[in-house]
C-alpha positions in Angstrom: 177.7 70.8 -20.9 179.9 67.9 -21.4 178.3 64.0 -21.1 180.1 63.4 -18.2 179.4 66.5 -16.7 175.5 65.8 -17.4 176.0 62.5 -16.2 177.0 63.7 -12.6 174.4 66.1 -12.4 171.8 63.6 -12.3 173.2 61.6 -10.3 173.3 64.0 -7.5 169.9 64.7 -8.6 169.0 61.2 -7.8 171.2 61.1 -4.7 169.1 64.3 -3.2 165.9 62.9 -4.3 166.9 59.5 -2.7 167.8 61.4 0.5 164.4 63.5 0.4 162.4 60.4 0.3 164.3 58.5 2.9 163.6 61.0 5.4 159.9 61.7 4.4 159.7 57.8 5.1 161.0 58.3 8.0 158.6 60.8 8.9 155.6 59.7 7.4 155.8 55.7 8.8 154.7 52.8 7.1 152.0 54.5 5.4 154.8 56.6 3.1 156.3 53.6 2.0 154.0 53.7 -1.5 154.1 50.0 -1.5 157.7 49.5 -1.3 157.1 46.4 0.5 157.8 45.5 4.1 160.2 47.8 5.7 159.6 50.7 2.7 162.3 50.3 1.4 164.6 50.8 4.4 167.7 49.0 4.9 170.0 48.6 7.9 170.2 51.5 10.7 167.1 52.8 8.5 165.1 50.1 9.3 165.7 50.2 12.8 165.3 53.7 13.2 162.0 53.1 11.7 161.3 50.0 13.8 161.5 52.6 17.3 160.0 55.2 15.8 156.6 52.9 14.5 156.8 51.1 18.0 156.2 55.0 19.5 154.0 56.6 16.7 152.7 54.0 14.5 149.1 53.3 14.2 147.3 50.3 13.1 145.3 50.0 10.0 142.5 50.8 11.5 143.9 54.4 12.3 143.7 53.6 15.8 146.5 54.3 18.0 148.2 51.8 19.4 148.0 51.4 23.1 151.2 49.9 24.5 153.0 49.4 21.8 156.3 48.9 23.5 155.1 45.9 25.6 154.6 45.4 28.9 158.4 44.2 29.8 160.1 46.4 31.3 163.3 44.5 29.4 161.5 44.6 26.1 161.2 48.8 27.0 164.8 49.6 27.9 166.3 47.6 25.1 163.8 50.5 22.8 165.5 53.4 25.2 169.0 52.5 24.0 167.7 51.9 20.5 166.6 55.6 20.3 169.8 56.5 22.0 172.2 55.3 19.7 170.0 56.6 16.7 169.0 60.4 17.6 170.5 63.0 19.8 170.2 63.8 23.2 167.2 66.0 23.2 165.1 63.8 20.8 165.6 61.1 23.0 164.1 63.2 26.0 161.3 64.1 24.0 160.4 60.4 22.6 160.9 59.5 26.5 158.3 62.1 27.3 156.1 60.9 24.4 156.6 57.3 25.3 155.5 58.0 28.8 152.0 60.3 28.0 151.1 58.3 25.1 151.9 54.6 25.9 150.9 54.7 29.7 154.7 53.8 30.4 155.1 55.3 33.9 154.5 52.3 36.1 156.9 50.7 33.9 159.3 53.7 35.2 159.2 51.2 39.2 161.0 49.1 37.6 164.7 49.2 37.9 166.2 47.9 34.5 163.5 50.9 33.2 165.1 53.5 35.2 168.9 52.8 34.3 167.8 52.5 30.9 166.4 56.4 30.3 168.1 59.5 29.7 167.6 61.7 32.5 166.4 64.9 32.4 164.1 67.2 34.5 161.0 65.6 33.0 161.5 62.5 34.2 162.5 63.4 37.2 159.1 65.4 37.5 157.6 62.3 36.4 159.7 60.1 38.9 158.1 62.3 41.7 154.8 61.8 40.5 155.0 58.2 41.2 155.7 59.0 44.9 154.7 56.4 47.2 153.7 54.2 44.6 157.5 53.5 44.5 158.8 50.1 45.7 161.7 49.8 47.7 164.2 47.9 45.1 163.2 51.4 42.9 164.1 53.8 45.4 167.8 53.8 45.4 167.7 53.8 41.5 165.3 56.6 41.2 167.5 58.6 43.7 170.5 58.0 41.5 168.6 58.9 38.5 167.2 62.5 40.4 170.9 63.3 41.7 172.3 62.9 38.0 169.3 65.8 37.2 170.3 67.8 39.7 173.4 67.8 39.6 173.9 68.6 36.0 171.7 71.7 37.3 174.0 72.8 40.2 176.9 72.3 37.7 174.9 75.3 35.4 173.5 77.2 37.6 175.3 77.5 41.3 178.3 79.5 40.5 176.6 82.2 38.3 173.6 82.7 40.8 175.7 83.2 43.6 178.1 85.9 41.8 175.2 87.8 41.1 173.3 87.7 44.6 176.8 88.3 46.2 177.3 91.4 43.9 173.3 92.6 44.5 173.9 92.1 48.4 177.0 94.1 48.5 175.3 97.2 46.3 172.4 96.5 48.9 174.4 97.5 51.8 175.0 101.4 51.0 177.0 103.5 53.5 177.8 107.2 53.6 181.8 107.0 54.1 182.7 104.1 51.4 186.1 103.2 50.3 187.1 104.9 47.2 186.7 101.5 45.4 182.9 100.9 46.6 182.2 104.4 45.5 178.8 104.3 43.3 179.9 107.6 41.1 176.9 107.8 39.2 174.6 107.9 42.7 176.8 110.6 44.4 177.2 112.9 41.5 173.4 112.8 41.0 173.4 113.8 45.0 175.6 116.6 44.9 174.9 118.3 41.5 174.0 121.4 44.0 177.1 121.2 44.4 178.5 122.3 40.9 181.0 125.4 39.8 180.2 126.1 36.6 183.6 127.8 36.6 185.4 124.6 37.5 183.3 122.7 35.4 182.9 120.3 38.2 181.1 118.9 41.4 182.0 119.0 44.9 181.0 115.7 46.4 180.2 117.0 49.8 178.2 113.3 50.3 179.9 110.2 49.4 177.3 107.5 48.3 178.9 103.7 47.8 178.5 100.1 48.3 179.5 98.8 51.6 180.9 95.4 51.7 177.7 92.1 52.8 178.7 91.4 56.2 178.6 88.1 57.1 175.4 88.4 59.1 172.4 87.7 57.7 171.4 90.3 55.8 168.5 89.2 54.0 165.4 86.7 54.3 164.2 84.6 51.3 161.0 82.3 51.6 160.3 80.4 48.0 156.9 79.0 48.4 156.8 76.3 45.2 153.1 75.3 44.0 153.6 71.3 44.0 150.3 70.2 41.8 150.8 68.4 39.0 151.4 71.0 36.2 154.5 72.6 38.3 156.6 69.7 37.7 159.5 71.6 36.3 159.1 74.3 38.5 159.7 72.1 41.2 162.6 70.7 40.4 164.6 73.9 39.3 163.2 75.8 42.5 164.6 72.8 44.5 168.0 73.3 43.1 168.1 76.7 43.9 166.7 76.9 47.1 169.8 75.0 48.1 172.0 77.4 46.3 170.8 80.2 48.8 170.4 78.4 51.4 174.5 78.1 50.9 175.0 81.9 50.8 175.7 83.0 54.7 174.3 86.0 53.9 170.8 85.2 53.2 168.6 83.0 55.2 166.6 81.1 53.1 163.3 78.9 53.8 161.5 76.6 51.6 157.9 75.9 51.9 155.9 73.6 49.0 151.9 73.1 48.8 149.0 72.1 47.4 146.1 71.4 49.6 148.5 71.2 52.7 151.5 73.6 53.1 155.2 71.6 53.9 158.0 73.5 55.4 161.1 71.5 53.6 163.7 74.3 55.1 165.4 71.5 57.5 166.3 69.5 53.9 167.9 72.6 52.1 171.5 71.0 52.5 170.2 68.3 49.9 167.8 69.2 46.8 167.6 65.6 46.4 166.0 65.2 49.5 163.6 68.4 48.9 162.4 66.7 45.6 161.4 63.7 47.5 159.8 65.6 50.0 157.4 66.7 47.8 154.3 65.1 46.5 153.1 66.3 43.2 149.7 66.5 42.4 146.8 67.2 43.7 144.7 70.3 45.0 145.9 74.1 45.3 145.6 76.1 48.2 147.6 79.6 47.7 146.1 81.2 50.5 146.8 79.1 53.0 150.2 78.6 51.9 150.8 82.4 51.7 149.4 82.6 55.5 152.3 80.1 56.4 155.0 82.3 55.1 153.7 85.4 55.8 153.8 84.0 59.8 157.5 83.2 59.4 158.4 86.8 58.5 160.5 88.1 61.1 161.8 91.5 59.5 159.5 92.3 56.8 161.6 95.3 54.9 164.5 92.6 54.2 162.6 90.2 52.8 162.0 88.4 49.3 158.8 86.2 49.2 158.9 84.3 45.7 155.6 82.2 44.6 156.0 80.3 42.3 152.3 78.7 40.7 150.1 78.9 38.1 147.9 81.0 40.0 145.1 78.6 39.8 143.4 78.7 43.6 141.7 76.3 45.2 141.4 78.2 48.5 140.1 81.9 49.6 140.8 84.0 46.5 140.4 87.7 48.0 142.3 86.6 51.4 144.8 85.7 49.1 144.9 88.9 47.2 144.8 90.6 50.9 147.7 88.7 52.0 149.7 90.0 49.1 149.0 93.2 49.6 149.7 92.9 53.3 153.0 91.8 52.9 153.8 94.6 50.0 152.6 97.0 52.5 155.0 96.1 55.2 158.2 96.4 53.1 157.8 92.7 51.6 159.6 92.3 48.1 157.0 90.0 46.5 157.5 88.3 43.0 155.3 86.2 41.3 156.4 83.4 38.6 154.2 81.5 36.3 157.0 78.9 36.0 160.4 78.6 36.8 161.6 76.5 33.8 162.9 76.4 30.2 159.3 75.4 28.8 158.0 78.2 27.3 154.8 80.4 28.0 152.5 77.9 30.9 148.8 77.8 31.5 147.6 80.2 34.5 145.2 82.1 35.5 145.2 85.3 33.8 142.6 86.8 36.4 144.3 86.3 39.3 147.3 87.2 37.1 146.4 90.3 36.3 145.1 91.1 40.5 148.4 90.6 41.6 149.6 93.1 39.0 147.1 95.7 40.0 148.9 95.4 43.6 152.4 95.6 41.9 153.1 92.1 42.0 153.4 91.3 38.0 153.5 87.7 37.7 155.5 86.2 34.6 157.1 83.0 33.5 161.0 82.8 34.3 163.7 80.5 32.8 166.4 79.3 35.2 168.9 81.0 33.2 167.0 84.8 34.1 166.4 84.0 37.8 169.2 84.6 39.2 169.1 88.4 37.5 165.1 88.7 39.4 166.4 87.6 42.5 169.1 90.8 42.2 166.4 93.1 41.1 164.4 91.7 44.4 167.4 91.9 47.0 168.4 95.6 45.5 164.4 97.0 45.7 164.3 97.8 41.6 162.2 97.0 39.0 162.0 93.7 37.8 163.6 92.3 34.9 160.2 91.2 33.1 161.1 89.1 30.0 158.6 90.5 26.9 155.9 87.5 25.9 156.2 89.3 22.6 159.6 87.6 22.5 
């Protein structure tokens, strides 16, 4: 190897070692400096990188955490919101937010409107935003409503048009007929139906019974009740629920109602047209009452044979556990489609109640966690009466 060539090797050398203690610096705060004196040794966008990360996750000498370290001025806090926005990516911001919030005590600051047009929104906050409920004051309001329409929004843009495509498809196959057009011919039901029907000479069978999909009228045709757990834990849930309870409720085919609960049960049906105006309908936190919410839908159920209940909670009941269970079971018997989600968000595996978890299952009511993206897909498997699409935990 030549000098030159020797020469340049180390010096990449030093530039990747460089690089591999800038970032554990990074990581590691202040106390990873190894006495490189104030700032460790950062420079420029480096050091203020390091200046929002220590104002979030530093701790003092003591190896206490700070509490507050972001101030109390709700100026001082949105200048550190655009800081992390122009030095990480979206979805790091989101979680410093988050982080911000839980560990700093932040979300009074959140009332104040400079805060607000500061953040990135995302269905977090908005969760958290509804949390705050009537705490809110006025000069908020409008701001926090701006900040919740953005959410939802960037949810209707992602979710609408493929939900309704495949609930329009699994109403149509729903409507089955005995003289279909040759086009809504289901091939593989009506050769299954007529294979008494085969000449083995021919090699072939005579469809004496046609089986196909007749086309949704535009009657109702099916009844959908969501009934959305609004405690405190259900944030997510709530806000994704919301979004597509509106989405059915567009479909002219399906008449769609919307109930939220904790201790108290709250038909929101009337504010369908407008998931904004569901989400600040609701009230997060607070007790859970499954049973009595469950009673409330099941006395709305006009034709029990075409309908879909969907509850959506972690199971954790306040109320009457076995008239609970009965209820379920009531409705199952009568023709009710029941499912049961643990969550209706992107967050991963939730905390529930794996007893009452695994009595609904016993009734054939399997309750599992759902992203957005999949429930569109169980809401087909519900309308058409087949199994449900179960995602794997092992997964």
């Amino acid at each position: 190897m030549t000098a030159e060539a020797t020469h340049t090797t180390d010096a990449t050398r030093t530039t990747a070692e460089a690089e591999r203690l800038r970032r554990w610096r990074l990581v590691l705060g202040a106390e990873g400096g190894e006495g490189a004196g104030p700032g460790g040794g950062l420079v420029g966008a480096d050091a203020a990188m390091d200046r929002t990360l220590e104002a979030l996750y530093g701790e003092t000498d003591g190896g206490a955490r700070r509490q507050g370290g972001l101030g109390a001025s709700a100026p001082r806090v949105a200048r550190w919101l655009g800081d992390i926005r122009t030095y990480f990516p979206a979805s790091v911001v989101q979680v410093m937010q988050r982080d911000a919030i839980d560990r700093l005590g932040l979300s009074a600051l959140l009332l104040e409107p400079e805060m607000l047009e500061a953040v990135e929104a995302d269905v977090h906050l908005v969760g958290t935003l509804l949390s705050l409920g009537k705490a809110m004051p006025e000069a908020t309001k409008e701001t926090a409503r701006a900040v919740v329409r953005k959410v939802v929004a960037d949810l209707e843009s992602r979710l609408a048009g493929r939900t309704r495509a495949t609930l329009t498809g699994a109403l149509d196959r729903s409507a089955r007929t005995a003289r279909p057009r040759h086009r809504d011919i289901d091939w593989d039901r009506t050769i299954r139906a007529n294979l008494k029907n085969y000449l083995p000479a021919h090699r072939t069978v005579v469809p004496e019974r046609l089986i196909g999909h007749g086309r949704a009228a535009r009657a109702v045709r099916k009844e959908v009740i969501l009934c959305i757990d609004q405690s405190g834990s259900m944030a997510a849930s709530v806000v994704h629920a919301s979004v597509f309870g509106a989405v059915l409720a567009s479909m002219r085919a399906l008449d769609t109602r919307l109930v939220v609960f904790d201790t108290a049960v709250v038909d929101l049906t009337d504010q369908l047209a407008d998931p904004v105006d569901v989400l600040f309908g609701t009230q997060l936190g607070g007790g859970t009452d499954i049973n009595r919410a469950l009673a409330y839908c099941q006395s709305r159920i006009t034709r029990p044979a075409e309908t879909v209940v969907v509850l959506i909670s972690d199971l954790y009941e306040g109320g009457i556990r076995d008239e609970m269970l009965k209820r379920v079971a009531a409705m199952k018997a009568s023709g009710v489609q029941f499912v049961s989600l643990l969550a209706l968000s992107d967050e991963g595996a939730p905390a529930y109640d794996h007893d009452h978890a695994a009595a609904l299952a016993a009734l054939g009511a399997p309750a599992f966690a759902c992203t957005p993206d999949l429930f569109p897909e169980v809401m087909a498997a519900a309308l058409e009466k087949r199994p449900l699409p179960i995602p794997d935990p092992a997964v």
